[in-house]
N, C-alpha and C positions, 0 to 999 in steps of 0.2 A: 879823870884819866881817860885817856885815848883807848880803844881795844884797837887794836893795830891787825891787819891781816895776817896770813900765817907763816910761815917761814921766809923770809927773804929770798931767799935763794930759790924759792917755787916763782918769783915774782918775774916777771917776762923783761929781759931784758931792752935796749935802746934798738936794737936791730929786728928783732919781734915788732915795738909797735912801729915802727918804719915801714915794715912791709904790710902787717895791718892795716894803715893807714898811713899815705904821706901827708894829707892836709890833716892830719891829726897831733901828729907827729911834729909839721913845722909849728901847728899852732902852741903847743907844748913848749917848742923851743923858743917861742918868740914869748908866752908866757914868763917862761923862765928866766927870762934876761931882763923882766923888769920886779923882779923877786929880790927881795933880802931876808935872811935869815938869822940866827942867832940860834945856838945850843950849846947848856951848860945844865949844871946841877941846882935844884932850887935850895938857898941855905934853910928852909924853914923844914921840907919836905922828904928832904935827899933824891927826889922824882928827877927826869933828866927833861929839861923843859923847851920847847921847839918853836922858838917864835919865830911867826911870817909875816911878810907883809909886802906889799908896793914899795917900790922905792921913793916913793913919794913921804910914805911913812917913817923915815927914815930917823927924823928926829924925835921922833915921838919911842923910840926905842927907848934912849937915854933916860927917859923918866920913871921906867918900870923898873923892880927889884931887878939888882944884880943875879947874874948868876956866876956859878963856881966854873974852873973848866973843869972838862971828866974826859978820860983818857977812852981809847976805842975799849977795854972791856971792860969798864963801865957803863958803856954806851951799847955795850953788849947785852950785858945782864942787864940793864934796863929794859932792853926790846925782847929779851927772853922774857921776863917777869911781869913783861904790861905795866911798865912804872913808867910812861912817857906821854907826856902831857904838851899836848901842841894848842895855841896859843896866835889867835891872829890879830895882827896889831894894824888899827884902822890909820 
């Protein structure tokens, strides 16, 4: 399992790190536009499971266990409870 930081909502918004930094910030965005992701329930675990990767990675998704969907308070009480398991896919 992931220990995840602490409250969400402490966590600095997209306009924070903007003015923090703009080359941080676009590099951030430009990151993120070559990200895929995937979040579901594990059947074995019931943990909420956060897989990333490249887009490149893309098909390599396909071959790892399904996940369940889980609705946002599931996804909730996941990240209250530290049951969130992130998972990067090469």
């Amino acid at each position: 399992m992931t220990d995840l930081p602490g409250d969400p909502a402490e966590l600095p918004d997209s306009s924070a790190l903007e003015a923090a930094s703009p080359e941080l910030a676009r590099a951030l965005d430009a990151l993120g536009g070559q990200l895929v992701w995937r979040i579901g329930k594990d059947e074995a675990s019931d943990d909420v499971v956060v897989r990333l990767g490249f887009a490149s990675a893309t098909p390599r998704f396909a071959h790892l266990p399904r996940l369940r969907s889980a609705g946002d308070a599931e996804l909730q009480a996941a990240l209250a409870e530290k049951r969130v398991v992130i998972e990067w896919v090469d």
